[in-house]
C-alpha positions as CSV (number, residue, x, y, z in Angstrom):
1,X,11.8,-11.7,31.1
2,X,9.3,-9.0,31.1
3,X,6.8,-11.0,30.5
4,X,7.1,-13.6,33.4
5,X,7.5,-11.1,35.8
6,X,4.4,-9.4,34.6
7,X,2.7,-13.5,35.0
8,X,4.2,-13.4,38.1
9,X,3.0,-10.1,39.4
10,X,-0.1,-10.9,38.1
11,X,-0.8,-14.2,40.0
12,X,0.6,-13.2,43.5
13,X,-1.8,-10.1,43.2
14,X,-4.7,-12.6,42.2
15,X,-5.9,-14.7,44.8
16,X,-6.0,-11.2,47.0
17,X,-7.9,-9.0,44.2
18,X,-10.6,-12.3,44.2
19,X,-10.8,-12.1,47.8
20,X,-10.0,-16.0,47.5
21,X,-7.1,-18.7,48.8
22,X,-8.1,-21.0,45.8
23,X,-5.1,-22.5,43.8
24,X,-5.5,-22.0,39.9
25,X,-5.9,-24.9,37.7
26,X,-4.0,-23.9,34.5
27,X,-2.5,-21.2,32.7
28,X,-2.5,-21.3,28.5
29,X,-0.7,-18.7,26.0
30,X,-3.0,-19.6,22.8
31,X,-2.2,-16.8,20.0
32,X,-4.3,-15.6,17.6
33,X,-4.4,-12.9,14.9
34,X,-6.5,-10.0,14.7
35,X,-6.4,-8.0,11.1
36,X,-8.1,-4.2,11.3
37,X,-8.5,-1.4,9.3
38,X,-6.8,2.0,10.1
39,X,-10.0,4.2,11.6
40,X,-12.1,1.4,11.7
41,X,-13.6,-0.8,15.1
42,X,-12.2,-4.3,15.9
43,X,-12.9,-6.8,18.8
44,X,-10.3,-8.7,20.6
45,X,-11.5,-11.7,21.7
46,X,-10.7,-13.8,25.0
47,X,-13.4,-16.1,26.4
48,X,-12.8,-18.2,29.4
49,X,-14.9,-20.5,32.1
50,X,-17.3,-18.6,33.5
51,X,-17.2,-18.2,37.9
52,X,-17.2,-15.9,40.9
53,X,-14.8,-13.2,41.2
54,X,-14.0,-12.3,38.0
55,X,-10.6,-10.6,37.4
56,X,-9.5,-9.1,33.7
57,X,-6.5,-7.3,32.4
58,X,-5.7,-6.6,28.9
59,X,-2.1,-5.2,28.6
60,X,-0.1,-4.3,25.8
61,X,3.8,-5.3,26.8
62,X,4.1,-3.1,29.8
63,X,1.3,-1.0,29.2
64,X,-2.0,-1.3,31.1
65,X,-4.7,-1.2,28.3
66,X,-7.9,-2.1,30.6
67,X,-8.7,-3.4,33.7
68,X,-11.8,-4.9,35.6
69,X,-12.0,-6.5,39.0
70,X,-14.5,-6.1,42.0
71,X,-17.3,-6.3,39.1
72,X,-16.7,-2.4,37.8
73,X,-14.1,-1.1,35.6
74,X,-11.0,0.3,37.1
75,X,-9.4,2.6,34.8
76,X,-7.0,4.7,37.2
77,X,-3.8,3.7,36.0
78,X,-5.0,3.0,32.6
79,X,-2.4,4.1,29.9
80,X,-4.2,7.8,28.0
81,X,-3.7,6.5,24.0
82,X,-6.4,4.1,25.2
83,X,-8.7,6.1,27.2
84,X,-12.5,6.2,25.3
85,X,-11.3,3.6,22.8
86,X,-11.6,0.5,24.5
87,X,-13.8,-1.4,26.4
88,X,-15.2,-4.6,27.6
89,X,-19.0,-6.4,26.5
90,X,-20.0,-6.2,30.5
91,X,-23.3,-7.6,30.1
92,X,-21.4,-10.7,28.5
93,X,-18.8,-11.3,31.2
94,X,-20.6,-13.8,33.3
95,X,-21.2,-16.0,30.5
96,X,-17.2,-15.6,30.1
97,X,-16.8,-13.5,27.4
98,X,-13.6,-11.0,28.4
99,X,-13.5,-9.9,24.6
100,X,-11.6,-5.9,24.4
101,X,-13.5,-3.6,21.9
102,X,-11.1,-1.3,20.1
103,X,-12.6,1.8,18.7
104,X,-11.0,4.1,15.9
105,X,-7.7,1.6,15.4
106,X,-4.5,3.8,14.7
107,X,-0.8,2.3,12.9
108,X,0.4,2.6,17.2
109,X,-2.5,0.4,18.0
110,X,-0.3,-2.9,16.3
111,X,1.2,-4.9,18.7
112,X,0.8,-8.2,21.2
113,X,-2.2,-7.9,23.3
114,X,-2.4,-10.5,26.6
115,X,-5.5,-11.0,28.2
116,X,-5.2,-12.5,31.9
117,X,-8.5,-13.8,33.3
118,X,-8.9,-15.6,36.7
119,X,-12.1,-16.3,38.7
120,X,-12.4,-18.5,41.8
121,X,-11.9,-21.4,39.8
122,X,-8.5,-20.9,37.5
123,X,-7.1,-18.7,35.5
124,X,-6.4,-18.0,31.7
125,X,-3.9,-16.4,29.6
126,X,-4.6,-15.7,25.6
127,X,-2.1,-13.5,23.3
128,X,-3.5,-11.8,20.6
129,X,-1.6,-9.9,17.6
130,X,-3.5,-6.8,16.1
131,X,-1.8,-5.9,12.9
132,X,-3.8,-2.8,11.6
133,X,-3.4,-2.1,7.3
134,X,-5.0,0.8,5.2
135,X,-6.0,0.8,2.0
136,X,-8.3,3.7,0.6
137,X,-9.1,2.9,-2.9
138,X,-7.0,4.0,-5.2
139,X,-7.5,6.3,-9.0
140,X,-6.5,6.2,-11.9
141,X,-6.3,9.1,-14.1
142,X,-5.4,10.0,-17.4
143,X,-3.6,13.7,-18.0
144,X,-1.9,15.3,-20.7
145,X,1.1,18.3,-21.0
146,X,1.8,20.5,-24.2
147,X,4.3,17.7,-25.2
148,X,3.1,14.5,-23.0
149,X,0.4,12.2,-21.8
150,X,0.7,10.4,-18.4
151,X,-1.5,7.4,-16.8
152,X,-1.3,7.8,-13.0
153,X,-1.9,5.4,-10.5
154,X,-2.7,6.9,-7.5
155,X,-3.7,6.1,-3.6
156,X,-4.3,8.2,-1.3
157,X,-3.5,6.2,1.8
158,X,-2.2,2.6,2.2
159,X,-0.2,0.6,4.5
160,X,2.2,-1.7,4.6
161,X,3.7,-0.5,1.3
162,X,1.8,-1.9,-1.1
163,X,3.0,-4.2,-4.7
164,X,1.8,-2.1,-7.7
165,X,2.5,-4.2,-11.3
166,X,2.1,-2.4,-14.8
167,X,1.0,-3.8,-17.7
168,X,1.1,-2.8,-21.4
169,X,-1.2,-5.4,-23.7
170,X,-1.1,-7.9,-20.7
171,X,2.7,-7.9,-20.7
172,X,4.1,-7.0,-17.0
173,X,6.6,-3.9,-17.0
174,X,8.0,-1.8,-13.7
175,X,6.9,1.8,-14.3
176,X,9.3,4.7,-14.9
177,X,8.4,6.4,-11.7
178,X,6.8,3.4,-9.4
179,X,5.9,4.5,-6.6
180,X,6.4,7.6,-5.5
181,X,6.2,7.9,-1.5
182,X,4.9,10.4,1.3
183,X,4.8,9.7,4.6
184,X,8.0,7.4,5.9
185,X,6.2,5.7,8.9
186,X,2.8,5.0,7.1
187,X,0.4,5.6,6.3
188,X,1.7,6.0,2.7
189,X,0.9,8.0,-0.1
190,X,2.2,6.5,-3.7
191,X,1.4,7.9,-6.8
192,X,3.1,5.7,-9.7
193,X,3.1,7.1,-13.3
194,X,3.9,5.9,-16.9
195,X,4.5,7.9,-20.4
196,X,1.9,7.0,-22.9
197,X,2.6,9.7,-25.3
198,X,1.7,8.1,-29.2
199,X,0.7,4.8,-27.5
200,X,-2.5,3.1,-28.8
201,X,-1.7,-0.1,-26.3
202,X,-3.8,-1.0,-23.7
203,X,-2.9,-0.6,-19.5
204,X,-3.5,-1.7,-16.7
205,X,-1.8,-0.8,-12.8
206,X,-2.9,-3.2,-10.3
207,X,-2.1,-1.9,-6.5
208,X,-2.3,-5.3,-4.0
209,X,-2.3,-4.6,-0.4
210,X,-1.3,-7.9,0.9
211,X,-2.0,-7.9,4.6
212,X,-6.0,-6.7,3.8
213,X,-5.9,-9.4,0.8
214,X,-7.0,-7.1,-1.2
215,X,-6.6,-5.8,-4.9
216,X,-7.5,-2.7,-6.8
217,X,-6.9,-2.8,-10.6
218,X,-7.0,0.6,-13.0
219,X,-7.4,-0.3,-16.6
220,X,-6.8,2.4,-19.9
221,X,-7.9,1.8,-23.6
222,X,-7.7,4.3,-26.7
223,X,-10.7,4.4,-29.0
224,X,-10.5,5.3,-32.6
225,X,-9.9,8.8,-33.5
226,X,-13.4,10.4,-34.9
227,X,-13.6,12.1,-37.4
228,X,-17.0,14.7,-38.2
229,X,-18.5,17.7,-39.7
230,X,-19.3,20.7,-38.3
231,X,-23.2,21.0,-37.0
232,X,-23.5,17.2,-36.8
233,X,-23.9,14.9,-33.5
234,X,-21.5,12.1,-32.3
235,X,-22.0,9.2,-30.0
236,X,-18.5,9.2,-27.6
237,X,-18.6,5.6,-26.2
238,X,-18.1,4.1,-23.2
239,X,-18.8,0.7,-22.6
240,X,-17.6,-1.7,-19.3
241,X,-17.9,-5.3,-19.4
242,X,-20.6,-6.1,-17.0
243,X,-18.1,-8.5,-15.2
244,X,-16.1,-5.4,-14.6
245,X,-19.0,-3.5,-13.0
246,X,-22.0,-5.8,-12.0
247,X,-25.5,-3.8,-11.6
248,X,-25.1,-4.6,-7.6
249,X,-22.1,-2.8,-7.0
250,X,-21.7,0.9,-6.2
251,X,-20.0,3.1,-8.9
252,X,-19.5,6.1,-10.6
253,X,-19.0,7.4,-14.4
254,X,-17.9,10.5,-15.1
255,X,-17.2,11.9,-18.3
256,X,-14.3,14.4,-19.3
257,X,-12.5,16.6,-21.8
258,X,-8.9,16.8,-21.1
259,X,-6.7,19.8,-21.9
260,X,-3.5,20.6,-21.5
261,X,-2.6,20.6,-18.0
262,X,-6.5,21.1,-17.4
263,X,-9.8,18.7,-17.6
264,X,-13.4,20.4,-17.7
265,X,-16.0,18.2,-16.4
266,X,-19.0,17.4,-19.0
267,X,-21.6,14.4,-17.2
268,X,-21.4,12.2,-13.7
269,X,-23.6,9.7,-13.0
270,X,-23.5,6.9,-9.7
271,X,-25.0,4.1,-9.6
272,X,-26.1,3.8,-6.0
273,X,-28.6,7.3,-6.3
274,X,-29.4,7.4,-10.2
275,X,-28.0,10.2,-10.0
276,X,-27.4,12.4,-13.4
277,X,-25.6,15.4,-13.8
278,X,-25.5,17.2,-17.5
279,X,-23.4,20.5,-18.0
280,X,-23.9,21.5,-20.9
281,X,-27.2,21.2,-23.2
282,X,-25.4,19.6,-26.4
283,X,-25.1,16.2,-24.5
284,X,-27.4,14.0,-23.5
285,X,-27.3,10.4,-22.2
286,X,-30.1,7.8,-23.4
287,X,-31.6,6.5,-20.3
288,X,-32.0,3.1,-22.0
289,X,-28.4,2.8,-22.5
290,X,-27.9,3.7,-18.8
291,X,-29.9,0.9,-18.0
292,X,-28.0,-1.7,-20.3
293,X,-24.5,0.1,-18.5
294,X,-23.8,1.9,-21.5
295,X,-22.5,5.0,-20.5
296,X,-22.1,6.6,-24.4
297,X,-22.3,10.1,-24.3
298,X,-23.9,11.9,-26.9
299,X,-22.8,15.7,-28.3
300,X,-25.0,17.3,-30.6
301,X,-24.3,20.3,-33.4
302,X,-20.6,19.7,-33.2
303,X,-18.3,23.1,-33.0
304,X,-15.4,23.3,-34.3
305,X,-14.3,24.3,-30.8
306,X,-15.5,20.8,-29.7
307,X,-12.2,18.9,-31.1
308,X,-9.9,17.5,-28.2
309,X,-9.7,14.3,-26.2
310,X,-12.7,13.1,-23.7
311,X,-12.4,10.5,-21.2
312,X,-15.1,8.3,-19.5
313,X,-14.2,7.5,-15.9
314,X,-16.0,4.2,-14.5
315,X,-14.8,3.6,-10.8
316,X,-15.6,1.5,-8.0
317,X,-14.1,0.7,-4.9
318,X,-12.5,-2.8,-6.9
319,X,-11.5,-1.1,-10.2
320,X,-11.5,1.9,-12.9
321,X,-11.9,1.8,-16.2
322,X,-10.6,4.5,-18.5
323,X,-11.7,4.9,-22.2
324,X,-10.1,7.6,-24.2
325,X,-11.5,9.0,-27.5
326,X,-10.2,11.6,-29.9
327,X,-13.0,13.8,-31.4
328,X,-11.7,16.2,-34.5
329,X,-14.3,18.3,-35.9
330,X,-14.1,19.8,-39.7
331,X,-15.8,22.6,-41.4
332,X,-18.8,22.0,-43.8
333,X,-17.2,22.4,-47.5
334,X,-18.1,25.4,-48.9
335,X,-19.7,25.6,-52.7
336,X,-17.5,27.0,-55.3
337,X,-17.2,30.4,-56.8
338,X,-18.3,30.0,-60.4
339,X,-21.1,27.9,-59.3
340,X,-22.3,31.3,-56.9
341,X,-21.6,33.3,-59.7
342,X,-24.4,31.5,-61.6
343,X,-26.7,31.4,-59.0
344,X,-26.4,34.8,-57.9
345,X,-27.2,35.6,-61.9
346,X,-30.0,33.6,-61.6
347,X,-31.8,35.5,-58.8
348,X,-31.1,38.9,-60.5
349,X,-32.9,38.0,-63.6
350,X,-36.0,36.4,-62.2
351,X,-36.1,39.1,-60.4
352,X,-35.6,41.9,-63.5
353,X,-38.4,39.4,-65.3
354,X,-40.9,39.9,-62.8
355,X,-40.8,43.6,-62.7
356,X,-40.9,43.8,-66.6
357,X,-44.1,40.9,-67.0
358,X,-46.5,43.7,-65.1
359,X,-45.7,46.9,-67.2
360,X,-46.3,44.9,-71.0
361,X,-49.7,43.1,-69.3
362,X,-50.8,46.8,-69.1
363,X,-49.8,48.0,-72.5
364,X,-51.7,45.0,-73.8
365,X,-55.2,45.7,-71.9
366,X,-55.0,49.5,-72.8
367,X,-54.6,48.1,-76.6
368,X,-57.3,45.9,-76.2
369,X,-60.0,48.9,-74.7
370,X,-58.4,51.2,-77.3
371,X,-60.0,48.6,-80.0
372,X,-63.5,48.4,-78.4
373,X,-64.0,51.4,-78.5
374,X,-63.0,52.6,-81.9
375,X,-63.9,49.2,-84.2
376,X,-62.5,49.7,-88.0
377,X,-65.3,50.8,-90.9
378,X,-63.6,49.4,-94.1
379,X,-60.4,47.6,-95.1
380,X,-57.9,50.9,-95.1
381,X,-58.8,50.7,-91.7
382,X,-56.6,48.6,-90.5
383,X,-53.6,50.7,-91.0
384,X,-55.9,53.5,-89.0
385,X,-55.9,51.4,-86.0
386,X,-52.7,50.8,-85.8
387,X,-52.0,54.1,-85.7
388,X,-54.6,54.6,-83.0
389,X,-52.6,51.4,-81.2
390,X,-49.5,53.3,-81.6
391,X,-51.4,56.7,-80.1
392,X,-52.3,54.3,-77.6
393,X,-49.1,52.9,-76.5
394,X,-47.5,55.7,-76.7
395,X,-49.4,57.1,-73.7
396,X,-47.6,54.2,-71.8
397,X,-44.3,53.8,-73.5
398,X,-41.4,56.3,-72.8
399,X,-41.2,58.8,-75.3
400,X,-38.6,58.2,-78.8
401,X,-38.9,61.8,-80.3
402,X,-41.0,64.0,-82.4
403,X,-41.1,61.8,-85.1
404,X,-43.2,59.2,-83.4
405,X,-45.4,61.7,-81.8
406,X,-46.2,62.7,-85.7
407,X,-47.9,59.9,-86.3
């Protein structure tokens, strides 16, 4: 009843607004449905015969959303959640365009929208039904307690309430805590969350807002556990399949090593800039793997500080991909303690040999001057030099007693 007594209103007021007796032709109530995105721009659109005297009002139920007649705007009694947000294409009216442009949509922007055109020669009537959705892109992310690890789906503003579906190896499960909601009107916040403590199964949380048509899918895989010695370098890999993430499309990779309760960040890289961020000097990425989206981190002279879980983080506004590895890191094996004993006796007696090898060189050269000068005269000489060899030595030999010095 509103409605026709709005119609009627309308079409007495008319003919006096054009400044014209003429009759109008036909009215029509043609609907059509406008989809927009909370924050975003959208166009209403309502075309009509073009002619002289052009008259347009938009309204929304009782509410005056814009009006034009007398060929200017005329926005007096125009209702204030509207003012600076809407407004007509004027250079395109004369070819009969009366299209509304909606700027900055809000959730109170959904509703019926009639647009009531007349000109000199008829008049038109077109209904158009703005529905307005959200749907920033969700996460997913991987944390872990003292006790417990968690996959969390989470987005961070969506509307109407969206259908999130878990999977565990491709089989479809409801989540233990799906769906947790803030905000009763909408937008909504939801973060939904599984236990994955001990699970080596693959996951995936899908998140569908059905009025935007559109899907965001989180996906979670466990590596082998790696095993390495202290001082040596690991490759950590992280590999998409390129249907996943196509070269075109705009994402980011970010590695992490998760703690409890805590994650330190250790390499980001996005796609769009080439951009490259390192924090630490014992890891390095392979620009050639970049290039072939292989995202496998690399962490050189291992610590034994360095065991824990890391996570690589590919997102997009589509999907994420999380790959989780566990590194543990072991001490070199030490050499055994008879086998240091020998070594360690070794050293000592090379070294006691070359301090005793100079001292009986010398002894033998002073000998061998001793000799030169005082050559043996007949055959009893020989027991004479030796005991001028003796006299000799004993110059450079430590002293036995005064029995050798007899001699």
């Amino acid at each position: 009843m509103k409605t026709q007594a709005v119609l009627s209103f309308f079409f007495t007021l008319l003919p006096s607004l054009c400044g014209s007796q003429a009759s109008f032709s036909h009215v029509s109530m043609n609907e059509q449905i406008v989809t927009g995105r909370l924050g975003e721009d959208i166009i209403l659109p309502c075309s009509f015969e073009s002619g002289p005297n052009v008259v347009i009002h938009w309204k929304n139920q009782d509410t005056n959303v814009y009006s034009y007649y007398k060929d200017s705007d005329q926005l007096e009694n125009q209702d204030p959640s509207y003012v600076n947000r809407t407004s007509l294409f004027r250079g395109e009216i004369h070819n009969g365009n009366a299209s509304l442009s909606f700027r900055r949509l809000t959730l109170q922007d959904r509703g019926i929208y009639v647009c009531y055109v007349g000109t000199s020669l008829g008049k038109i009537t077109k209904k158009v039904a703005l529905k307005v959705g959200a749907f920033v892109a969700p996460v997913m992310k991987y944390e872990k307690t003292t006790t417990n690890s968690f996959l969390i789906c989470s987005v961070l503003s969506v509307f109407p309430y969206p259908i999130i579906t878990w999977k565990v190896d491709n089989n479809t499960f409801i989540s233990e805590n799906n769906g947790k909601e803030v905000g009763s009107l909408g937008p909504f916040h939801i973060n939904s969350r599984v236990n994955i403590t001990g699970s080596n199964s693959s996951y995936q949380c899908a998140i569908e807002n059905p009025l935007l048509k559109q899907t965001w899918t989180g996906r979670w895989t466990m590596k082998d556990v790696l095993h390495k010695m202290q001082s040596e370098n690991v490759l950590l890999l992280c590999k998409p399949e390129n249907s996943l993430f196509p070269a075109n499309q705009d994402f980011t990779v970010t590695w992490f090593r998760v703690e409890s309760g805590s994650s330190l960040l250790l390499a980001y890289f996005k796609n769009s800039s080439q951009e490259t961020v390192i924090s630490q000097p014992r890891l390095s990425w392979k620009e050639e793997l970049i290039n072939s989206c292989d995202f496998s981190l690399t962490v050189k002279d291992l610590h034994l500080s360095d065991s824990g879980e890391y996570v690589c983080n590919i997102s997009s506004n589509k999907s994420t991909l999380l790959t989780t590895q566990t590194l543990h890191v072991e001490a070199s094996p030490r050499a055994p303690a008879g086998i240091i004993v020998l070594v360690l006796v070794a050293i000592v007696s090379a070294v006691l040999l070359l301090s005793v090898a100079p001292r009986a060189v010398r002894s033998k050269r002073c000998i061998d001057f001793h000799k030169e000068r005082h050559p043996p005269t007949n055959q009893y000489s020989s027991s004479a030099g030796t005991a001028e060899e003796n006299v000799a030595l004993s110059e450079y030999l430590p002293n036995t007693g005064s029995e050798d010095r007899s001699l």
